[in-house]
C-alpha positions in Angstrom: 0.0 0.0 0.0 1.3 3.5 -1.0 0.1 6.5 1.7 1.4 10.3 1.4 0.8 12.8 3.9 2.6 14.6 6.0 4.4 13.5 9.4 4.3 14.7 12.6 4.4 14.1 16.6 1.6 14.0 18.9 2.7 14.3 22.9 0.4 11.4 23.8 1.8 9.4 26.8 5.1 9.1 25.5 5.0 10.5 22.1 3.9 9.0 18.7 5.1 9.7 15.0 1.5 10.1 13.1 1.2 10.4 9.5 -2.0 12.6 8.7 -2.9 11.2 5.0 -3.8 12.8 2.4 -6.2 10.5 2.3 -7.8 12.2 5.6 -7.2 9.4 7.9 -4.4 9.8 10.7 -1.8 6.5 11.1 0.4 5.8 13.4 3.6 4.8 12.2 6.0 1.5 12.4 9.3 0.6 11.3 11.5 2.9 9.1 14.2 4.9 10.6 14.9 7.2 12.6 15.1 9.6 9.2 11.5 9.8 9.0 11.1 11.7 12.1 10.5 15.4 11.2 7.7 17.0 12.5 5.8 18.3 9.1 8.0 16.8 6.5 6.0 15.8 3.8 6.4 11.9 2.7 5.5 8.9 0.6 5.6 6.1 2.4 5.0 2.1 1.2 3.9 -0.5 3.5 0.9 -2.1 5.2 -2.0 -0.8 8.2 -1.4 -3.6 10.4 -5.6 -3.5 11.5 -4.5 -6.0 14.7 -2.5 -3.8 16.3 -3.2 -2.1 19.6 -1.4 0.8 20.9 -1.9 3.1 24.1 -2.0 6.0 21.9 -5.2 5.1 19.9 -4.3 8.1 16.9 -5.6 5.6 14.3 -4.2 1.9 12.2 -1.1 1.7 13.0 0.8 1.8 9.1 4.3 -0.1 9.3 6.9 1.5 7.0 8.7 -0.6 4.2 9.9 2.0 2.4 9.8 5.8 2.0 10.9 9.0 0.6 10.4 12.6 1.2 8.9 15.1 -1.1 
């Protein structure tokens, strides 16, 4: 699945790396590197919304990263 959005941080509990979609959903993302954290860089990102997943910061599917690239 290919997503692109923009990514940023929410100071939920311990802090999570969202990406808001431009798809309108928000996911919380999995996997990549540490690269991928910048508050409101804009990105396309390839992977897969892992729907099984539970996390304590309930910001949406969590999306785990196989790839990505900024834009």
């Amino acid at each position: 699945m290919k997503l692109t959005g923009r990514v940023m941080f929410r100071d939920i509990e311990t802090g999570v790396w969202v990406l808001e979609g431009d798809d309108g959903r928000t996911y919380q993302l999995a996997g990549g590197d540490r690269k991928i954290k910048k508050d409101g860089q804009r990105i396309e990102v390839q992977g897969d919304v892992d729907r099984d997943a539970v996390t304590v910061a309930m910001v949406g599917p969590v999306f785990t990263v196989s790839s990505y690239r900024f834009l």
